[in-house]
C-alpha positions as CSV (number, residue, x, y, z in Angstrom):
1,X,12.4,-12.0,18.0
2,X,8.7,-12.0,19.4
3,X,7.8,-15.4,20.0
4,X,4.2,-15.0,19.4
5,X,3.6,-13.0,16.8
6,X,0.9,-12.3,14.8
7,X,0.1,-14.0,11.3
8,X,-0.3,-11.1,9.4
9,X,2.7,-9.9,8.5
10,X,3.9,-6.6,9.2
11,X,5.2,-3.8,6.6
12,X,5.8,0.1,7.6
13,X,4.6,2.9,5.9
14,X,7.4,5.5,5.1
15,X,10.6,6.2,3.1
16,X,12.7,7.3,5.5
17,X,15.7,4.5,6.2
18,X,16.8,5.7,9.8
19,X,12.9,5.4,10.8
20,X,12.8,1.9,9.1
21,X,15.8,1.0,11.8
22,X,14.4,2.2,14.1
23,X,10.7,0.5,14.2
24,X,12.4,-2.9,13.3
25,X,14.6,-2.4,16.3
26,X,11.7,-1.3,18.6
27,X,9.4,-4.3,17.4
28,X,12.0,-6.8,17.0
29,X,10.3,-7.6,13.5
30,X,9.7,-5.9,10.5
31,X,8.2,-7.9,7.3
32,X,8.5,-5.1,4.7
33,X,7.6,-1.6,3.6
34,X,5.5,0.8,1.8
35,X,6.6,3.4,0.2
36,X,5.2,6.2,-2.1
37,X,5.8,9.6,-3.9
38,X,4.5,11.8,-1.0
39,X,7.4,10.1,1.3
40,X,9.6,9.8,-0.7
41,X,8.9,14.1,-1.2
42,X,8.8,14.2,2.6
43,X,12.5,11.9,2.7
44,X,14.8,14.3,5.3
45,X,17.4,14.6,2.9
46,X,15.3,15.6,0.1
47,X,13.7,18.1,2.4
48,X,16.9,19.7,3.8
49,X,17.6,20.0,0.1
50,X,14.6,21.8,-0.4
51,X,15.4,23.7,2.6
52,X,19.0,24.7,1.3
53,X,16.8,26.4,-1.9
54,X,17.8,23.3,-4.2
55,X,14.8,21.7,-5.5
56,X,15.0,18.3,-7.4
57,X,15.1,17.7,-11.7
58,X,12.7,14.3,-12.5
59,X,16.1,12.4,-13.1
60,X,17.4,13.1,-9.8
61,X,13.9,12.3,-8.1
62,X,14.2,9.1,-9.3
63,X,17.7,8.8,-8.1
64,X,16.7,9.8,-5.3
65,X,14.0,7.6,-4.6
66,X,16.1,4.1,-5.7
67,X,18.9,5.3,-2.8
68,X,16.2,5.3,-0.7
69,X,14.4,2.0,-1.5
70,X,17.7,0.3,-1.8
71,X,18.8,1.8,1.7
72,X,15.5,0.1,3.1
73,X,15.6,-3.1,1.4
74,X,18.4,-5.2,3.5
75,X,16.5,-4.0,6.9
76,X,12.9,-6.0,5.9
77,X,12.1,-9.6,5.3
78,X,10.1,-11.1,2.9
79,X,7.3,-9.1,1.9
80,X,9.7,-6.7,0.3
81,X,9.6,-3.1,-0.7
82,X,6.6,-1.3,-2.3
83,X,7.6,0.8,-4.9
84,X,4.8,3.4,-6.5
85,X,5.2,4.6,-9.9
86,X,5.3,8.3,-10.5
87,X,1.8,8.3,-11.8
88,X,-1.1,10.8,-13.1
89,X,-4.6,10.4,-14.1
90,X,-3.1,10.6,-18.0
91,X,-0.4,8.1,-17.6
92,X,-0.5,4.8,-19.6
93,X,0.3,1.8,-19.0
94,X,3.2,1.7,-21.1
95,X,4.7,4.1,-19.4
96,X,3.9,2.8,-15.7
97,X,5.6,-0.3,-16.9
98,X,8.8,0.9,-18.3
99,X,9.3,2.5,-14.8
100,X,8.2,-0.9,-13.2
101,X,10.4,-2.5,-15.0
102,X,13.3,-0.2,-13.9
103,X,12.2,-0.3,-10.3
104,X,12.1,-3.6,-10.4
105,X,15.5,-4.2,-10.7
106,X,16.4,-1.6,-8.4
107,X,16.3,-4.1,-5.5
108,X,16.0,-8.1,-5.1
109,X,12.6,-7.7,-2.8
110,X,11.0,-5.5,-4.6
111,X,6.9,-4.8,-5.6
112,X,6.1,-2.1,-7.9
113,X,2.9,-0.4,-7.0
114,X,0.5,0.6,-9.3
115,X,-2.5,2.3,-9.0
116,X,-6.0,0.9,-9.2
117,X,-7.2,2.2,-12.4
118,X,-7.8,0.5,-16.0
119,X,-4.0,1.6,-17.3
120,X,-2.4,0.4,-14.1
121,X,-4.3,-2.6,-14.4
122,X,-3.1,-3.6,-17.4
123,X,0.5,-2.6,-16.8
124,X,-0.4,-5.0,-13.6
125,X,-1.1,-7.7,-16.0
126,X,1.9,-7.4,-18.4
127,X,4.2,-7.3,-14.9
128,X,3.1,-10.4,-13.9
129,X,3.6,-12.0,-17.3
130,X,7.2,-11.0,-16.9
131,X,7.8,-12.1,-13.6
132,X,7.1,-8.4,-11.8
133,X,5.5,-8.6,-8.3
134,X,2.9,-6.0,-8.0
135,X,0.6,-4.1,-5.2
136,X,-2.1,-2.5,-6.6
137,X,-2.8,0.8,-4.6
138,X,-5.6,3.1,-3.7
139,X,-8.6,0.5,-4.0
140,X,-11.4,1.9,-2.5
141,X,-14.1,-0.9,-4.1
142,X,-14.7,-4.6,-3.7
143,X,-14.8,-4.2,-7.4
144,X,-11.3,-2.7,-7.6
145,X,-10.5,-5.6,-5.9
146,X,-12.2,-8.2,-8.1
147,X,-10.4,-7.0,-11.3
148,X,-7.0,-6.8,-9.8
149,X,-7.9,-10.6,-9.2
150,X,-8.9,-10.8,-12.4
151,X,-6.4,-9.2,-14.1
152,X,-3.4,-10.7,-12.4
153,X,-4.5,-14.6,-12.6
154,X,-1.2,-17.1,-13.3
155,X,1.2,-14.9,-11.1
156,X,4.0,-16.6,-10.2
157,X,4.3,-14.8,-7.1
158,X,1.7,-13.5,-4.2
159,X,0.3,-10.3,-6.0
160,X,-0.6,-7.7,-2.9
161,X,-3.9,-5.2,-3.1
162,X,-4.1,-2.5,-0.8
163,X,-7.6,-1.4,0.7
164,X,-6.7,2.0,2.4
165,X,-8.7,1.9,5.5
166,X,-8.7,5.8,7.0
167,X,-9.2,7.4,3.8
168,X,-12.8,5.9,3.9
169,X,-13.5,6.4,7.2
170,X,-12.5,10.0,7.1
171,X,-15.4,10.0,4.7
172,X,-17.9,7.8,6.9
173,X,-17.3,4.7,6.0
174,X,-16.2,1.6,8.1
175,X,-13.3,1.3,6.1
176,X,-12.9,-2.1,8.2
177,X,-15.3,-3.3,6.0
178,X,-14.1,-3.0,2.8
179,X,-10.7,-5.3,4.0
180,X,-13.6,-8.3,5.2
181,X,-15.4,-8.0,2.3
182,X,-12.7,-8.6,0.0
183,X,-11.0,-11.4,1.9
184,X,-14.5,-12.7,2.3
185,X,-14.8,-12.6,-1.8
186,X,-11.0,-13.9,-2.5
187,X,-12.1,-17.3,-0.1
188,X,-14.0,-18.1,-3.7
189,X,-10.5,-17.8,-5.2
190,X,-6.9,-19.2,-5.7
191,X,-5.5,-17.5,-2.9
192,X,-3.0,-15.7,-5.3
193,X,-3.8,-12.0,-3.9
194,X,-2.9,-11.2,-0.5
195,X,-4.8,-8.3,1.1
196,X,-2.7,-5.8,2.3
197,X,-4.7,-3.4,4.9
198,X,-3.6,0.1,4.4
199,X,-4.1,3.7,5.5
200,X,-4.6,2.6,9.3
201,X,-4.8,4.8,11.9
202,X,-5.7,3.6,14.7
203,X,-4.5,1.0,17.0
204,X,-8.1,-0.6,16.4
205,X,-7.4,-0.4,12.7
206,X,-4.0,-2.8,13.2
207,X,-5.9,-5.3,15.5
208,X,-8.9,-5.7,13.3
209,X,-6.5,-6.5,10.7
210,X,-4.9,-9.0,12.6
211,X,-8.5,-10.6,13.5
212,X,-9.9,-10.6,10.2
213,X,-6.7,-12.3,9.1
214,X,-5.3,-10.0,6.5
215,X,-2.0,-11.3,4.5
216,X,-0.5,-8.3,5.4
217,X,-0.8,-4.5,7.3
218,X,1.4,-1.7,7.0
219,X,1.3,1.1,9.3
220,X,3.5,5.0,9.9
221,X,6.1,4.7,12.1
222,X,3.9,6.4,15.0
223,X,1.5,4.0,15.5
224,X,3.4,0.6,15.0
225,X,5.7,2.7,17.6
226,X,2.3,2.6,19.6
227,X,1.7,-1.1,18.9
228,X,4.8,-1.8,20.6
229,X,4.5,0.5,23.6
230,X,1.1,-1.2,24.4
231,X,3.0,-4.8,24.3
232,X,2.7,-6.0,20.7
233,X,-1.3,-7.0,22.1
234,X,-3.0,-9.2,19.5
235,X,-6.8,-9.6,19.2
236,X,-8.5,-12.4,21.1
237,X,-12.2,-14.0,21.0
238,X,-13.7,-11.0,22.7
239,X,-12.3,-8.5,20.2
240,X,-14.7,-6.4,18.7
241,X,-14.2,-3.6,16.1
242,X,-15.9,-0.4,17.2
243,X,-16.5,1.2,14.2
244,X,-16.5,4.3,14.7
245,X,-14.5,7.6,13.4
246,X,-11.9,9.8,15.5
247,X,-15.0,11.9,17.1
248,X,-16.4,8.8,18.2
249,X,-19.3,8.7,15.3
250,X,-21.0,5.6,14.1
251,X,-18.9,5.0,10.8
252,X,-21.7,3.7,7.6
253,X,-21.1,-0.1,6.8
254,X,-19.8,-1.1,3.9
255,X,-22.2,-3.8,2.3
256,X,-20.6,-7.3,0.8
257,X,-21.4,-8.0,-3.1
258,X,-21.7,-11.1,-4.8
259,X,-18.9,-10.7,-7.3
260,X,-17.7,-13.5,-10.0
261,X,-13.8,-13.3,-9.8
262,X,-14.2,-15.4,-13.2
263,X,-15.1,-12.6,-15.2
264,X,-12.9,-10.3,-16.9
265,X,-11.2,-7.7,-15.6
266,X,-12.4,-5.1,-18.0
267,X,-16.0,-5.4,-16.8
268,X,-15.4,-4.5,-13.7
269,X,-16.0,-0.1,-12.5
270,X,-12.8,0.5,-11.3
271,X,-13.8,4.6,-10.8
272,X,-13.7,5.9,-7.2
273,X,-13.3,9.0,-6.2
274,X,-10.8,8.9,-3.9
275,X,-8.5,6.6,-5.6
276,X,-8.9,10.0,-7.6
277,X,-8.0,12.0,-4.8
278,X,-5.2,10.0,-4.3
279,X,-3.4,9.9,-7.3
280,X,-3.8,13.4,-7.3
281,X,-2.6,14.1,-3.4
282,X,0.7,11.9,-5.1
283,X,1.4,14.1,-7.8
284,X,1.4,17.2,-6.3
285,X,3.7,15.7,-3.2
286,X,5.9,15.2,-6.6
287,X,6.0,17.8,-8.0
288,X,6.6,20.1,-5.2
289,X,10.3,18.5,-4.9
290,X,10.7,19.5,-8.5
291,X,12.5,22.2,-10.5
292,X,10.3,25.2,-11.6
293,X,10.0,24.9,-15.6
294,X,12.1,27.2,-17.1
């Protein structure tokens, strides 16, 4: 085990169980993992299926994908699995929660991922009534993050939100930011979310995470395989985020907002575009495992 390692603990992002082995036996830690529809589409045995001409029904998609979680579950520690909910932009709540539900008990370390929007907040809410840990994905806002705050007060466990780093600064943004200004905006709070920095890309992106002091950061395989190459190296006082994109450009800051976490989470805008993007990016992943309707 690394004897110094870093506070912020450490999940991967896949859904591929050999790769989970793999990076936990090259880091000598491994805190949890992400996982989502596009890797669970991208799994090597559903793609040799695919391969073989045998695409998947929806029932056996989600057969599919509780092997898989349950395969990764035993080989991370406490911050558990992610689990996403196969979800569009015309899905209620109701029925992101009846698959919460059942993902849930797929697996004793599990969090069932739902999407920031105003359904998944509210099947957010009604999870962690019952006891459901969640991760709200795809928040692109500070305002995202305030309702999921909002929305999720009394959990009985850490509830995790996920700022997706890359996605903004492939649009120009110092996606950086958005992770500081939330954690600067939870200090006002209980302390029941946990910011989970996702969508890094960069060895720079895992490092800032670790200097801001982010709850949690998952990474691909590649670059926590790159993390370990280099040394598991941890920020010190001279770090300093260049913010800049994979050219080398000056990436736009992010400003902070003054935002009461009292208010309710309803009031909030939770629209982005590329939480948008996202969910769509998801579903098409999806449904390109799928049968063809007859």
């Amino acid at each position: 085990m690394v004897a110094d390692r870093p506070r912020t603990k450490i999940l991967l992002d896949g859904g591929d169980p050999d790769e989970t082995l793999r990076v936990k036996t090259d880091l000598e830690l491994l805190d949890g993992q992400t996982t989502n529809p596009s890797y669970v589409a991208r799994n090597p045995e559903i793609q040799r299926r695919i391969a073989g001409g045998r695409r998947l029904s929806s029932q056996e998609q989600f057969q599919a994908y509780r092997k898989i979680v349950q395969q990764i579950s035993p080989l991370v520690g406490d911050a558990g699995v992610s689990i996403e909910v196969f979800a569009d932009l015309n899905t209620s709540a109701r029925e992101m929660l009846e698959q919460g539900v059942e993902m849930f008990s797929w697996i004793p370390n599990a969090y069932i991922k739902y999407p920031c929007l105003p359904e998944g907040l509210r099947a957010a809410q009604i999870s962690v009534q019952r006891g459901i840990r969640v991760n709200m994905t795809l928040c692109f806002s500070q305002e995202q993050a305030a309702a999921v705050y909002a929305a999720t007060l009394g959990a009985a466990d850490p509830v995790y939100v996920s700022p997706f780093v890359g996605r903004l600064d492939d649009c120009g943004e110092n996606g950086m930011d958005l992770v500081w200004n939330i954690k600067k905006m939870y200090a006002h709070g209980d302390g029941h979310v946990h910011v989970l920095a996702a969508s890094l890309r960069r060895l720079e992106h895992l490092l800032c995470a670790f200097s801001i002091g982010t709850e949690l950061a998952t990474a691909p395989a590649k670059l926590l395989e790159e993390w370990a190459d280099a040394g598991l190296p941890q920020p010190d006082a001279r770090f300093a985020y260049q913010a800049v994109d994979s050219k080398g450009k000056q990436l736009k800051s992010i400003p902070y907002k003054e935002i009461d976490l009292n208010a309710p989470w309803e009031s909030f805008d939770l629209h982005h575009e590329l939480t948008t993007k996202g969910i769509e990016r998801f579903v098409a992943d999806y449904k390109n495992t799928l049968q063809l309707a007859a």
